[in-house]
Structures are given as C-alpha cells and as structure tokens.
C-alpha positions in Angstrom: -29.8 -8.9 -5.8 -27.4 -8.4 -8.9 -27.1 -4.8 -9.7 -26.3 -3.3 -12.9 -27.5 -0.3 -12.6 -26.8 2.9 -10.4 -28.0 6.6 -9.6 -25.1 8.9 -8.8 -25.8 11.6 -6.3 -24.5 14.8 -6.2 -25.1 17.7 -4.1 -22.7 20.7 -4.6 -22.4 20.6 -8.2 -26.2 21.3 -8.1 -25.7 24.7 -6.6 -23.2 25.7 -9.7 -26.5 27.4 -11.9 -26.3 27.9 -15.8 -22.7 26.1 -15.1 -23.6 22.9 -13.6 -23.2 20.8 -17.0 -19.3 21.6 -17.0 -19.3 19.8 -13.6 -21.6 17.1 -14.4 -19.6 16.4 -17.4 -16.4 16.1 -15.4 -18.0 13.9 -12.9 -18.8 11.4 -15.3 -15.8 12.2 -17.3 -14.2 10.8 -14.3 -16.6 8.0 -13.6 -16.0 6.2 -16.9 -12.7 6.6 -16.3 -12.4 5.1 -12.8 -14.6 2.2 -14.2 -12.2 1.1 -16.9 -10.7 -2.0 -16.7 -13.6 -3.3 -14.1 -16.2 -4.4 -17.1 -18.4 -2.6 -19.7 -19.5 -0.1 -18.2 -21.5 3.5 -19.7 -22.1 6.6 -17.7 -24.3 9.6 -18.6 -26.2 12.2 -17.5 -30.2 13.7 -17.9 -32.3 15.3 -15.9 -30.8 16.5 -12.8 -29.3 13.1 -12.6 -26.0 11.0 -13.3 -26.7 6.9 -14.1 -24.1 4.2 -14.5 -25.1 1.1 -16.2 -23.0 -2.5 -16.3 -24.0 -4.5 -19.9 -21.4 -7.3 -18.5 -20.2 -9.1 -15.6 -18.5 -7.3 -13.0 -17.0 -7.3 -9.2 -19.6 -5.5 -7.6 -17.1 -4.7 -4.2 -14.8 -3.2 -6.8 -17.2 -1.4 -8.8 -18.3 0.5 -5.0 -14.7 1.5 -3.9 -14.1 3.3 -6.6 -17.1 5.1 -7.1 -17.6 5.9 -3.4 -14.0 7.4 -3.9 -14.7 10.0 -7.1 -15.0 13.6 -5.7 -18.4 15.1 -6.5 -19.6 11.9 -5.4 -22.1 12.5 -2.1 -24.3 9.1 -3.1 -24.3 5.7 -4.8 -27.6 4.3 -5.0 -27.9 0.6 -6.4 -31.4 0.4 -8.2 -33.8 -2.2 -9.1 -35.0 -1.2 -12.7 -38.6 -1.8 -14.2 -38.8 -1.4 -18.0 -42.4 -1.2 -18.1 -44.3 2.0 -17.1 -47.3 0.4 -15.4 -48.5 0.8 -12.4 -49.1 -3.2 -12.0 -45.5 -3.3 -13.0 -43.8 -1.4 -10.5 -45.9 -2.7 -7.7 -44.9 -6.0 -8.4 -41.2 -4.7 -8.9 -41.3 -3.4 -5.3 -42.6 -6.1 -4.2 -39.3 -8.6 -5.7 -37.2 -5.6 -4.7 -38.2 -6.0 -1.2 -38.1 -9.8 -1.2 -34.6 -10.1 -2.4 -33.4 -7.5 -0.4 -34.7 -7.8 3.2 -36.6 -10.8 3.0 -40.2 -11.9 4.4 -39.8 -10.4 8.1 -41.1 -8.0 9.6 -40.4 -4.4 8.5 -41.5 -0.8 8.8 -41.6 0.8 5.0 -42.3 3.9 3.2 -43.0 4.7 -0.5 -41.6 7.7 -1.6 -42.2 8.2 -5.4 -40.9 11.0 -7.7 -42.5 10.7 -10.8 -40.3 12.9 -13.6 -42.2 11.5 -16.8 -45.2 13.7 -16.5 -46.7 11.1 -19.3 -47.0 8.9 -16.6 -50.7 9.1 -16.1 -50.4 8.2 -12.1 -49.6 11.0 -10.1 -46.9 10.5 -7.2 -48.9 10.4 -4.5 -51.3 7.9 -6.4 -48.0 5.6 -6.7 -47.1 6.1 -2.9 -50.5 4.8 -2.2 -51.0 1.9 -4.9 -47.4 0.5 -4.3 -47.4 0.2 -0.8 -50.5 -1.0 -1.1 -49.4 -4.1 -3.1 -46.4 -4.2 -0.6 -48.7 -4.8 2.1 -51.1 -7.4 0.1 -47.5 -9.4 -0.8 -45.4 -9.0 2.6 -48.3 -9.4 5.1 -45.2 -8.6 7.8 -44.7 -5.4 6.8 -46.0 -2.7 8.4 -46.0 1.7 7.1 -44.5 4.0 9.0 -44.5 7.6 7.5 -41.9 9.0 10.1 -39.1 6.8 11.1 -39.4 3.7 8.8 -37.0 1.3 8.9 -36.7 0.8 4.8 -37.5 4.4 2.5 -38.1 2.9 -1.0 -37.7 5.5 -3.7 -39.7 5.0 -7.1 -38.3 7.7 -9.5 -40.3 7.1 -12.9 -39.0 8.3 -15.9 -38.1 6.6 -19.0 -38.1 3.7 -17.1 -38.2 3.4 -13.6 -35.6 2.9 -10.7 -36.4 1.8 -7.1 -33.7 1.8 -4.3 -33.6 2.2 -0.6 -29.8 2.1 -0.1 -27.5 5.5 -0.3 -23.6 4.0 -0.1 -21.9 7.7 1.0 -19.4 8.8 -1.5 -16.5 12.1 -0.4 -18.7 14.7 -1.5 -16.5 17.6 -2.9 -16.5 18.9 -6.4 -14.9 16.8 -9.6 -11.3 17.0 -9.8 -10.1 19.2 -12.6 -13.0 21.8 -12.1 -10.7 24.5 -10.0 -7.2 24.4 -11.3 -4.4 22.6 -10.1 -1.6 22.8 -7.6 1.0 21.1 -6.2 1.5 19.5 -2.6 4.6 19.8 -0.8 4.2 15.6 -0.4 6.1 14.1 2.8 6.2 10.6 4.4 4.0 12.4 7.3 0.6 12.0 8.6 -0.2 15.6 7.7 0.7 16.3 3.5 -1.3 13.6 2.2 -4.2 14.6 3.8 -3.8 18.0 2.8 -3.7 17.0 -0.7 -6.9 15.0 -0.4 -8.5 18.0 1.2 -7.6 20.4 -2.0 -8.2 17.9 -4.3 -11.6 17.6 -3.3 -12.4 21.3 -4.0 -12.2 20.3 -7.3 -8.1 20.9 -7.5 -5.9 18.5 -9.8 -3.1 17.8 -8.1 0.6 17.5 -8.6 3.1 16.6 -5.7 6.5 17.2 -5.1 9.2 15.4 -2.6 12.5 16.2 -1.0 14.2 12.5 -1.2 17.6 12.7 0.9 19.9 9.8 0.4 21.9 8.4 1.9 20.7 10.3 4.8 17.1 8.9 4.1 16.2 5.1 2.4 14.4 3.6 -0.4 11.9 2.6 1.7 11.0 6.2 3.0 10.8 7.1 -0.8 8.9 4.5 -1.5 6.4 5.0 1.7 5.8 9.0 -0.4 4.9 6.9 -3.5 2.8 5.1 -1.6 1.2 7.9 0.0 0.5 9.4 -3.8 -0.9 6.3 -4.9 -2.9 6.3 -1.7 -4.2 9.7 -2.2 -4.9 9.5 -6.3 -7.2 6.8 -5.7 -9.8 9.8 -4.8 -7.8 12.5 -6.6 -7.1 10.8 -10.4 -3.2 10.5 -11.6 -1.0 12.5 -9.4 2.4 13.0 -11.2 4.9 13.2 -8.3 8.3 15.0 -8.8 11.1 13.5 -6.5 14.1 15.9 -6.2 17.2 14.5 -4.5 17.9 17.2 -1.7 20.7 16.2 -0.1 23.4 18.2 -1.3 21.2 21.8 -1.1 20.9 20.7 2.3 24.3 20.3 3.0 25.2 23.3 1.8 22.6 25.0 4.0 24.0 23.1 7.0 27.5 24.3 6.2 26.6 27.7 6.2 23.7 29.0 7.9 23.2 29.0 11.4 21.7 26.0 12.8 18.7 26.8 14.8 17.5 28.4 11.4 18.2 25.2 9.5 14.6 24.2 9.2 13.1 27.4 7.9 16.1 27.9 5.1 15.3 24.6 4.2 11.8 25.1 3.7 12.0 28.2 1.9 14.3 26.6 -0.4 11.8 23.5 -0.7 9.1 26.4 -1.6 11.2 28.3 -4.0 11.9 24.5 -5.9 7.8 23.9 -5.2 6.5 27.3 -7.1 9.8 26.6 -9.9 7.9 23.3 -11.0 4.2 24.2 -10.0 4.7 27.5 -12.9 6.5 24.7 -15.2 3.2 22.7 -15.3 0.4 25.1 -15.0 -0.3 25.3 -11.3 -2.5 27.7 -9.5 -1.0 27.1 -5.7 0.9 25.2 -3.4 -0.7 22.9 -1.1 1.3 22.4 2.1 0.0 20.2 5.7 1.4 22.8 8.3 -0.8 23.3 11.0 -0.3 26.2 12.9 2.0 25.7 16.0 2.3 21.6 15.5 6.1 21.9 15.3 8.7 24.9 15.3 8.5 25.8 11.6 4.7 26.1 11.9 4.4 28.7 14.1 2.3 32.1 12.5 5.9 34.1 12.4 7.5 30.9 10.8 5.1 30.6 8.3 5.0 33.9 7.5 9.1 34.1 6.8 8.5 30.6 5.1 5.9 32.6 2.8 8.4 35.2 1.7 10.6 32.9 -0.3 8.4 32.7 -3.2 6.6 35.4 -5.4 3.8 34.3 -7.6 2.0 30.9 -6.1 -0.2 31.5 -3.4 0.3 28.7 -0.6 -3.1 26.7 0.5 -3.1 25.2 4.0 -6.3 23.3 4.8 -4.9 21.7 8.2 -3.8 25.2 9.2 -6.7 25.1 11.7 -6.7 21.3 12.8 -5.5 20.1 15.9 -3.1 16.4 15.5 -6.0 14.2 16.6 -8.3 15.6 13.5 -5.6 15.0 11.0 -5.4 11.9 12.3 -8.6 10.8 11.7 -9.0 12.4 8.3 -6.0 10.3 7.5 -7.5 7.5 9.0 -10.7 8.0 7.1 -8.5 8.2 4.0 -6.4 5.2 4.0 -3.4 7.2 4.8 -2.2 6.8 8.3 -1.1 3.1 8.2 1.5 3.8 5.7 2.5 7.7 7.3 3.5 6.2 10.3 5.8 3.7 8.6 9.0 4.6 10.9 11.2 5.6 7.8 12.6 8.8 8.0 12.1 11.9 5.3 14.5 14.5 4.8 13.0 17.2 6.9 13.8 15.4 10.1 17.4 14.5 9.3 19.1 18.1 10.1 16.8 19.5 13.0 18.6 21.3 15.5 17.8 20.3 18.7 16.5 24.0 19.7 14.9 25.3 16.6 14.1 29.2 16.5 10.5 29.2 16.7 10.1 33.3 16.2 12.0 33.9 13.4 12.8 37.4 12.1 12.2 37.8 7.8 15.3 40.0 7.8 17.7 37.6 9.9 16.9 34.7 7.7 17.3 36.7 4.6 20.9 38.0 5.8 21.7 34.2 7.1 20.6 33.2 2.9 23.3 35.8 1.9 26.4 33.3 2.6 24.6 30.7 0.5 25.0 32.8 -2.6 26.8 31.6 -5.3 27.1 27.9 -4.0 23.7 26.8 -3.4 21.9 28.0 -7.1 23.6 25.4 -9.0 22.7 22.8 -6.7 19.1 23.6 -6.8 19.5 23.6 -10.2 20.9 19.9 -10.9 18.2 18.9 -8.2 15.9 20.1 -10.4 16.7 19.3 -13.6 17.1 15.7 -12.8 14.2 14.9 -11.1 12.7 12.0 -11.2 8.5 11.5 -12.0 6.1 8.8 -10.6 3.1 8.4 -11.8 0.5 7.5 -8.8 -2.6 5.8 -9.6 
C-alpha cells in the first residue's frame, strides 16, 4: 500500500501540561525540516496528535529513516485514510486496508476504534462491532481475538478517519532545542558520540568540539570525528563542530609537567578551551563520554581534579554509569561504532605515559600547571582563535 499519510507519536512531550504546545511545535518544527528535500511534504498538529501528509511522490525508505530518527519521536504510524464519515465507508476501508496489507490468509484481528469527532453518530464501541463485522463477512479467514491478536487495527475518526496497525519505533526523547544547548567534548572514540546522542535527546542542541593533533594524528582521524558528527546530527539537527589544532599546547605540556600527569593537564586544558567556546555560543554544559573507572583519567578523584579547571559550565556525563559493553551497543544502535573503531589515532592517545597516575591530588596538578605559565596562554590562544568549523548534517 502507498502511504501518504502519517500519525506521529509522542509520549513524553505529553506529560509537559499547559506547556506541551512549545514541544509539539518544535517537534514538527523539526519534522518539516528533516523532510525537506525528500518531496512536498506538510506537518501539523490538533488534537493530541502530530500528522504528516505527502501531496507528491516520494522514497518511502527515506521518508522512515528520518522520521524514526527526530527526538520526541516514540512512533510512526503509516495510515490508510477514509474521507468519508460513514460507517459503510470505513468498513469497507478496513476491509482494502487489510487486503493490501496482509492479504486473504488466515489472521487473528482486533478493532480498536477511538472516535474523537463526537459528531460522529456511531459510538466506538458500535464501530468495533460493525467493522469487524464487515472484516469477517469480507475475509472469511479471519478470525477475532480480543487478547493476543495477531493484527490491532486502530480506527481514529475525526475529521476524517485514519486506520493503521503498524507502529515503526522512533528514539523517544524530547525535541532538540527544547533544554538548552551544550557542547560535547567530540573524540574519534566509541564513547563521545554516544554521549552526545544521549544529551541531545533530552532535548539539548548540541555543539562539539575536537582536539585535532597533527602531524602527530592524520586527516583521516579528523575526518573519522566529522564523520562521527555527521553520524550523530542525523538524530540531533546541525551540529557545528569546532576543531582546534592541539598539538603545540600539548607540547608544551609535555615539556613541562610531569609525565604521569600528562593526561589530566591535558584534559583540564581541553575543558578550560571546551567552557571558552561553549560561553562564546550560548551553552548551558559540557557533555563529556567518561565513564567512571574505563581508563586512568576516569577514575572519581580524576574526574574530580579534571572538574576544577573550569568555573561556570557544569559538565554532563550520561555514560558515567555504563559499563564498555552498554556503550557499545548504544553505539551500535546508533550507527556509530563502525566508524569509532576506525584504527586512526586522536590526540588524546598520542602522549599517554605508560603508568598514568590514577589518584591524582587537585593541589599537585595545580602546582605541576604553575611551570606552564606564561608559555602555554598564548598557545591556547592561537588554538582558539583559528579554529576551524564543520558543519555536520
């Protein structure tokens, strides 16, 4: 059957009260937006309820990856429409609904109607009765079974009347650009890019930055982060990624700090650069994909001297509580992991001592930041102000 219509389901957003139009309005802000390009398409909402209608020819498989990747998203139903509020009508639209879908065969079915037009002079129940009534007449093979059916038609009659038995899962989540926005600390790692995704579906828009190191690191690995972004924007809109070109702050760190403390100075620095451009363009936090004791610089007393570089962001770390295997399938479920496991090199692995300190003291590091001063601030500060931006979409 050729669709050209959809319901959009939602389930959070309906929770949100005397404030659930702002989301609604972002959701298919965002719908219309990710539909561009495929065919004419309008999205609106009324009651309780967001549609999407096709008035041309479109790619149907395209059409359902991008929908079924818009946060706020729990449901895609495809739906059969009937113009006509009749009873005869709908039966018969059932009927060809059923034909076209699952064919002559045998089947167990249930009619489940909703009907939202109160001018409707049927009542639901009466619809439920009549319908599958005329299914049964029509499709001799089918059988009803109120409890476990194997097909759950839905007639929801209002101006017109939709039928549909299929629910194609969307992310869930909230619409992007209904909480704020921050910006992920974006690596070539399994970890960042799914930490990202699981901000930016609480309704965060997201910015990302990334520590490019060459010649110590390739195009390729830079490319890989873009990659990631791109990978990533497809469920969180436009990500605007800032690459900074690290390599001679982390030289200078190398030359002198001690060694086994390498990876935390580093990563306070990376913070410090992090909050500088997350303030510059209206961020709320810092998304990071450190999960407590994965690696040295992730233990709780890393973390918390990594914490005390900056001053005004707060840092968000939804993998904080995730052991590697769940990352890994959330990055599998994402689309990620392929391309994070590409073996090119970012610039956090290039100068790791081989024994990291893995308790570090708050006061130590700050003493071993001491003999960085008055070399290392203007080299943050041409790594910052010639950064280069990618768009990813």
């Amino acid at each position: 059957m050729n669709y050209d219509t959809f319901i959009i389901k939602y389930a959070e957003i309906g929770t949100k009260g005397k404030n659930r139009y702002v989301f609604e309005d972002m959701l298919v802000k965002h719908i219309r937006r990710r539909l561009k390009g495929l065919g004419d398409f309008e999205a609106w909402r009324e009651y309780g309820r967001i549609y999407v209608k096709a008035s041309s020819g479109y790619d149907y498989r395209d059409a359902m990856d991008r929908l079924t990747k818009i946060f706020g998203i729990v449901g895609v139903c495809p739906v059969h429409v009937i113009r006509e509020l009749d009873i005869k009508a709908i039966g018969e639209g059932c009927v060809e609904y059923l034909k076209d879908e699952y064919g002559e065969g045998r089947h167990t079915f249930k009619i489940r109607a909703r009907r939202n037009n109160k001018a409707f002079p049927v009542n639901s129940q009466d619809i439920n009765m009549t319908v599958g009534g005329d299914v049964l007449d029509a499709l001799p093979e089918y059988s009803v079974d109120v409890h476990n059916p194997e097909i759950m038609v839905d007639i929801e009659v209002r101006n017109e009347v939709y039928i549909y038995s299929k629910v194609i899962p969307g992310p869930g989540g909230l619409p992007v650009g209904t909480n704020g926005k921050g910006i992920a600390l974006l690596s070539g790692g399994i970890d960042s890019p799914v930490a990202a995704y699981m901000i930016a579906k609480r309704g965060v828009e997201m910015e990302a930055v990334y520590f490019n190191a060459p010649p110590y690191t390739s195009e390729r690995a830079k490319k890989k982060v873009i990659d990631l972004g791109r990978i990533v924007s497809q469920y969180a809109g436009v990500i605007r990624l800032h690459i900074i070109n690290f390599t001679d702050v982390q030289l200078c760190i190398y030359e002198n700090c001690p060694h086994d403390e390498l990876t935390i100075i580093m990563k306070r620095c990376m913070y410090r650069i992090a909050e500088e451009i997350g303030l510059k363009n209206d961020c709320q936090l810092i998304v990071t994909g450190e999960s407590i004791g994965q690696v040295s610089s992730q233990t709780a007393q890393s973390l918390y001297v990594i914490d005390h570089a900056i001053n005004e962001l707060p840092v968000m770390r939804p993998c904080i509580g995730m052991d590697k295997q769940e990352i890994v399938d959330r990055a599998l479920d994402i689309g990620s992991y392929e391309t994070s496991v590409l073996p090119y090199e970012d610039c956090c692995t290039i100068f790791v001592d081989k024994h990291p300190v893995t308790k570090p003291k708050l006061d130590r590091i700050e003493e071993s930041e001491k003999n960085l001063v008055g070399k290392i601030e203007e080299l943050v500060r041409k790594a910052v102000d010639t950064e280069e931006i990618v768009l990813c979409r």
